[in-house]
N, C-alpha and C positions, 0 to 999 in steps of 0.2 A: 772126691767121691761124687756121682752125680747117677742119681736113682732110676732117671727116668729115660725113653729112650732118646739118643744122639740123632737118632737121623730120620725121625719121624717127623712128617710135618705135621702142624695143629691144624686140627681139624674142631668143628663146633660144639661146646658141652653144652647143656640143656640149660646151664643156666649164663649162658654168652647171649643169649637174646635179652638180656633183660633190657626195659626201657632207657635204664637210668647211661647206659653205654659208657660207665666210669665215674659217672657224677655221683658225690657224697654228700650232704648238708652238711656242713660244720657242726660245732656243737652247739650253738647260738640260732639255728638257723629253725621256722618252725614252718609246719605244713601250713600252706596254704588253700583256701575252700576256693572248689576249681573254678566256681562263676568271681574270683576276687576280683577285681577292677584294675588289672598295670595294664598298663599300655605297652610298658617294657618285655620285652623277648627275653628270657632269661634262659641259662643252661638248661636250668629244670623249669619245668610249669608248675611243680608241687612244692618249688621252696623257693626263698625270696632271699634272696645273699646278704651279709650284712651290708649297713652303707658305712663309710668310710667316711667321718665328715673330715679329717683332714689328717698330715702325716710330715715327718721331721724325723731326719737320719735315719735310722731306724727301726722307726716307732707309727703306728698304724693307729689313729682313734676313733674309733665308733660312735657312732652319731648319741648310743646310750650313755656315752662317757668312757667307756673303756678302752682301757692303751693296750693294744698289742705290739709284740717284739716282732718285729718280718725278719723273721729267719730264713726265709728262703727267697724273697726277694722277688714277691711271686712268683714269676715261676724262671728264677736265676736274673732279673731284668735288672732292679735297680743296683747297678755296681756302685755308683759315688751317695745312694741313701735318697731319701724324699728329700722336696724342699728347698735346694739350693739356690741360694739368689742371684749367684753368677751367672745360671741358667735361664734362670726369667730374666734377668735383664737382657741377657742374649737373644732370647726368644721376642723380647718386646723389642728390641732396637731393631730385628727382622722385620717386625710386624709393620716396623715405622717406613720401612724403605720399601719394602715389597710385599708379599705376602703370596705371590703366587705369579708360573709364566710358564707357560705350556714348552716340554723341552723339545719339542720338532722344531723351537724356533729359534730360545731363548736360552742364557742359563746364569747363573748369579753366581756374584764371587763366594759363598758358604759353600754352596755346591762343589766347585771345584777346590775349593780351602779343606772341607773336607776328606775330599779324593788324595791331595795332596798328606795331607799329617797319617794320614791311613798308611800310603803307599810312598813315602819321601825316601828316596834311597832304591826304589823297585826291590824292595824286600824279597829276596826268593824268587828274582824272575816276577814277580806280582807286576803286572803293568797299569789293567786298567781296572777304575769303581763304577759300578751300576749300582743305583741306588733307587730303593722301590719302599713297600709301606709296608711288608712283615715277609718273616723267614718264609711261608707257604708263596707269598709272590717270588720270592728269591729263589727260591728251587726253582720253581716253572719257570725262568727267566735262565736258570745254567743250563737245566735241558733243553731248551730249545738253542740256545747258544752253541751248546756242544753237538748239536745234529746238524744248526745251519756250516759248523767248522767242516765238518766231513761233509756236506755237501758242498761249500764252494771248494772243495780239496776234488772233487768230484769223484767220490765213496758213497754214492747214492745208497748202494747197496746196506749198507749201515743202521742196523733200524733197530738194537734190542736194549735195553739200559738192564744192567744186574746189580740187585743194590744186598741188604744182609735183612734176617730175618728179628724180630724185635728189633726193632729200626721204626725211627718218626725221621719224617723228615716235611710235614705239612698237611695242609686241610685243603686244600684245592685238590682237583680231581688228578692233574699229574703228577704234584705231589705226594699225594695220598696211593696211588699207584706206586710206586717206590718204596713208602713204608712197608709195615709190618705190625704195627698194631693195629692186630685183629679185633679187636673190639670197637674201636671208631670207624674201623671199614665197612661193617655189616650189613648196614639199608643200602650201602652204596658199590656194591661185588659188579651188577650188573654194567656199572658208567663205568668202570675201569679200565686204566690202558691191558692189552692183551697183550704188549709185548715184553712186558719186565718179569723178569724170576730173578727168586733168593735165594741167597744161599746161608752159610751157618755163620751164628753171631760168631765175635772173639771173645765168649763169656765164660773164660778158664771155670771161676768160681762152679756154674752149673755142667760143664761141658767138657772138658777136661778127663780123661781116662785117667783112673785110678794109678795104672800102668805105664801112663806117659810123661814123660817129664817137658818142661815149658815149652825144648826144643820141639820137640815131635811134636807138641800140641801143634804149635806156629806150622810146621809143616804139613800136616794133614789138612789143615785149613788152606792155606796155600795150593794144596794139591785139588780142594773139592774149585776153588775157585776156575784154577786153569783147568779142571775137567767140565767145569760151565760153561766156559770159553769156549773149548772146542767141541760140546754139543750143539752150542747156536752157529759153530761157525767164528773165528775171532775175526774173520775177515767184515762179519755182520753185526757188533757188537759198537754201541757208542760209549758207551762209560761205563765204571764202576762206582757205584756212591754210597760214604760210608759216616758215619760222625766218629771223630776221631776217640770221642768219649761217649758214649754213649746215654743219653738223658733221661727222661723219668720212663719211658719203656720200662728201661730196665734196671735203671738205679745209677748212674756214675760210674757206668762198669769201664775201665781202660782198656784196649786191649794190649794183648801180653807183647813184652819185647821182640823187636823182631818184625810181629806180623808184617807193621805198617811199609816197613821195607820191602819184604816179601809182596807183598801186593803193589807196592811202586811198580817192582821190576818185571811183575809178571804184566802188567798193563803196558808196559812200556814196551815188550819182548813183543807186545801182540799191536803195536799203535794204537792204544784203548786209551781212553782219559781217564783220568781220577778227577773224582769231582765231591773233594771234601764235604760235609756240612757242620759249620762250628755256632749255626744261629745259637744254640744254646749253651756251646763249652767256648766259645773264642773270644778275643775281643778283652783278655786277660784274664778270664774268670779261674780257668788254670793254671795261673801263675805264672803264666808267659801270652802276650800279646795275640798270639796265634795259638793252640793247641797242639798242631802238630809238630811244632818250634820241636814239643819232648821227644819225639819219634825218632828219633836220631836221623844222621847226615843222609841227605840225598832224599829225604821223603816231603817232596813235594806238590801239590795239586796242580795240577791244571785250570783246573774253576773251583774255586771255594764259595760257600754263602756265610754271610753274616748275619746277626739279626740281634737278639735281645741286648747285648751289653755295649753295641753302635751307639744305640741314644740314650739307654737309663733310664727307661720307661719316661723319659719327658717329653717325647713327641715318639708317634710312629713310624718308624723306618728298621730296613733292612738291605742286606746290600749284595752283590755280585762281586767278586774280586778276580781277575781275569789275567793267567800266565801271559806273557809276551809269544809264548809259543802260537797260541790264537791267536792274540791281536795280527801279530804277523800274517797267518793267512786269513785274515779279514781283509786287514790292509792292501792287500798282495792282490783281492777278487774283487767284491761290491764295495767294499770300504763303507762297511753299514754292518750294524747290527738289527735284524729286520724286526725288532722287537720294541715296544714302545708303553707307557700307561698313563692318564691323565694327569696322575700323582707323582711320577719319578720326578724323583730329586726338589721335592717340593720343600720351596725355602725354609717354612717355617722348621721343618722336620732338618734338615739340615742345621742350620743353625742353632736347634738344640742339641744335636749330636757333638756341631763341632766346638760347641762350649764344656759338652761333657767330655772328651776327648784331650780338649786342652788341660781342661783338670786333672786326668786320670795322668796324663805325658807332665804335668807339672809336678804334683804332687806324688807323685812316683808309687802309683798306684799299683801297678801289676808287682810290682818287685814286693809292696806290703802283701797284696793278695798273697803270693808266693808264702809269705812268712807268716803271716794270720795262718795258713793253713795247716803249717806244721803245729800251730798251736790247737787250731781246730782238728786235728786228727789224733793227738795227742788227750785232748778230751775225749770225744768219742771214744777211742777205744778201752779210755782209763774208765770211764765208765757205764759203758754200756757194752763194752769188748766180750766179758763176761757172761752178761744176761744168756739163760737158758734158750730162747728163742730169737737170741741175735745170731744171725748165719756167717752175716758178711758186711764189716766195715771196709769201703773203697771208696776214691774220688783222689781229685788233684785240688791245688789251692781252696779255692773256699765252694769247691763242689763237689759234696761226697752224698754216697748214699747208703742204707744199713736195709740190710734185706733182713727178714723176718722170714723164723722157718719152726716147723714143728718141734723140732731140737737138735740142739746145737751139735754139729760134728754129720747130723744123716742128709740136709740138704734138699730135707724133703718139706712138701709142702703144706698148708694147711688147709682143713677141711672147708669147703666149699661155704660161704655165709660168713665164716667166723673173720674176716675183714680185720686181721690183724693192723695191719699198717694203717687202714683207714681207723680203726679204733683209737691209734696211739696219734693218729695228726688233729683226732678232734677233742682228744682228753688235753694235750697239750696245748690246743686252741682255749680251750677252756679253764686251764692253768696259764695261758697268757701269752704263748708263744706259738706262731705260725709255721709251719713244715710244710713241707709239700708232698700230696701223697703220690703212691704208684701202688698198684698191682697185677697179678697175672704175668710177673715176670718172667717166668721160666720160658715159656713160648708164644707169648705174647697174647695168651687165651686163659689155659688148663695152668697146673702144677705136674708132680711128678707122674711119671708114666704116659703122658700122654691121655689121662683120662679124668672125667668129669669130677674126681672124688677130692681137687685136692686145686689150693691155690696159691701163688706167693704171692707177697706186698713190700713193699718197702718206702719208706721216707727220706727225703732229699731236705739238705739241709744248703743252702746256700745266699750267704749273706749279703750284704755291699761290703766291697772291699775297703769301705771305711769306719766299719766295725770293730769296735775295742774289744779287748781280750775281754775286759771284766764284762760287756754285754755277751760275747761267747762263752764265757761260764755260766750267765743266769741260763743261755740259751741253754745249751746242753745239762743242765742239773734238770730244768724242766722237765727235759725231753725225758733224761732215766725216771723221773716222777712218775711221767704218762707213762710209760713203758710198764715201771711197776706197778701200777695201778691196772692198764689191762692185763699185764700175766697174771693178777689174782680176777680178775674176773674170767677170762679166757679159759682158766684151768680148771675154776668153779662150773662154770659151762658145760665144757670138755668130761668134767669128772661124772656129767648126768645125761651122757650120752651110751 
């Protein structure tokens, strides 16, 4: 059941200009008097984030003394937990030999030690690693890669990228062109590329015909894509870019069986690239090393990006991962990628990754994530499946998300202010455990209908994959805590409206 309309696009409600553009203060967090003295840039100018004086496995503590559980790993990054000392020593024996070498010239064994454990075997045709300093450089590094492909192919003509709508895919301006959260776009509509259009998410949960069953869903989507195709032209089209699961946009949403195949072959039918994004679901967090590993046979990228679970939030990087099908006509013309940053492949950042890396390939990390998850969904459901205003529990290994909705079974959304999900990530910050919030899911603005009256939220919950059961039970008791706690305030609210 899905209330509102399928094929309208969002447009701006009165309350999508707000300053705060998504930002929530925790519960911890207090306003600040506007002349206060930081020096510091912070998200917001009216609240001052907690500080973090220091952090182990997965435990976060605040400079007051208080331990928080990171249940989400800020925002999906730390997979192997805070603090590990295989890492810093890794990181310091880097620091001992090098610590930096511009790569127009240069390049370190980490570096290519790296590229190697990522890509040992050419997993799926994967040939080659670009490695840069977060997912938003890693996007703008596959688009332009995949535009210089068709031009030394000489397809000059080739100019449009069609990515999905609630879609993140970065904060750079090409980036941020591609997505689809409406709400971090807003001050910046004008600087944006003019040549990408979207089309509809794979969000069964909200989108899905009452009338159709999975199959047809997959197909109608399939059909609006190749009807995009052949409005711009497939002759004029560079790539499709999609995240295999989709991230806090919209909550963990998979899409349905099928699609991803469906969309291989229609890209393929037309010599279009597919150009994955797994910065926030790859790299194992789905219980398989790649994400699209789950998509079954034959759904493979062309260019993928990596990013948060590469290094474990111990150093910054993110990375390019590059079919043999490009390399090859790279090879074949300039034997260059004309792309370049002062920071790729920068040792220190390398070396933390490929310490974390070696951990994860040692201790058979993604294969736990895998099985943590069934325990983590097993939770969730068992107890917050129920709750009157739990819509939709979804995700894969230890990335799932629960959308929040007016009630349970109509899929509709809640009234505009009422910040359900933001309410339930700072009662539960405040009970001791970290979630990560979202809202405005349904179209990456508004709630049902398309109109100004109504909002969704949802919270992500995703841990280090070296999380024990018994911490994912405190996690998720928490979490129904918070939950229960706003559905009596929420409906108290609600009831004097």
């Amino acid at each position: 059941m899905a209330p509102h309309d399928k094929n309208s696009d969002p447009t701006m409600g009165p309350y999508s200009t707000s300053p705060s553009y998504g930002f929530q203060p925790l519960a911890t967090q207090t306003k600040q008097n506007p002349d206060s003295n930081h020096a510091m840039l912070h998200r917001s100018l009216a609240y001052k984030p907690d500080t973090v004086s220091h952090a182990s496995g997965v435990y976060l503590t605040l400079d007051s003394g208080r331990t928080i559980i990171d249940a989400c790993g800020g925002a999906a990054v730390t997979c192997i937990g805070h603090g590990n000392p295989e890492v810093f020593a890794a990181a310091l024996s880097q620091m001992n030999k090098v610590s930096y070498v511009h790569t127009g010239a240069y390049t370190t064994t980490v570096a290519e030690d790296l590229a190697h454990i990522i890509l040992d075997g050419n997993p799926y045709g994967l040939e080659k690693a670009f490695f840069v300093g977060s997912g938003s450089e890693a996007m703008d590094a596959a688009l332009k890669l995949a535009r210089q492909y068709f031009y030394e192919k000489d397809e000059k003509e080739r100019k449009f990228l069609v990515a999905r709508k609630q879609s993140y895919h970065g904060n750079t301006i090409g980036a941020m062109s591609v997505s689809s959260n409406l709400p971090r776009k807003i001050p910046y509509e004008p600087l944006l590329l003019p040549n990408v259009s979207h089309v509809s998410p794979a969000y069964a949960y909200q989108y899905k015909q009452d009338t159709e069953t999975e199959n047809e869903y997959v197909s109608r989507l399939a059909s609006e894509l190749d009807a995009e195709f052949h409005r711009l032209g497939p002759q004029n089209v560079i790539a499709f870019i999609a995240e295999p699961i989709v991230g806090a946009t919209t909550g963990c949403v998979p899409a349905p069986p099928g699609y991803f195949r469906a969309v291989r072959d229609i890209c393929t039918k037309h010599g279009i690239l597919l150009i994955l994004d797994e910065v926030m679901c790859g790299m194992g967090r789905t219980g398989s090393l790649f994400a699209f590993e789950q998509e079954g046979e034959g759904v493979v990228p062309d260019i993928m990006t990596l990013g948060k679970g590469l290094g474990g939030g111990y150093a910054p990087i993110a990375g390019v991962l590059v079919h043999s099908k490009v390399v090859d006509v790279l090879r074949a013309g300039t034997g260059m990628f004309n792309h370049g940053q002062t920071y790729q492949a920068h040792p220190l950042s390398c070396a933390t990754a490929l310490a974390v890396q070696r951990i994860v390939k040692r201790e058979g990390l993604v294969k736990r994530c895998k099985a943590m998850g069934v325990v983590l969904e097993r939770l969730l459901k068992g107890n917050l499946g129920e709750k009157k205003h739990v819509g939709d529990i979804r995700g894969r290994g230890l990335f799932w998300g629960i959308e929040f909705v007016r009630e349970k079974g109509s899929e509709e959304a809640f009234e505009p202010g009422m910040e359900f999900g933001m309410r339930v990530q700072r009662k539960a910050f405040e009970f001791g455990t970290a979630v990560y919030p979202g809202s405005a899911t349904v179209d990456g603005v508004k709630g049902d209908n398309g109109n100004a009256d109504s909002e969704n939220s949802v919270v992500l919950v995703a841990p280090p994959y070296t999380v024990a059961e018994e911490e994912l039970e405190v996690i998720v008791r928490t979490l129904a805590e918070a939950y229960d706690a706003v559905e009596r305030d929420v409906d108290t609210i609600r009831a004097k409206i």
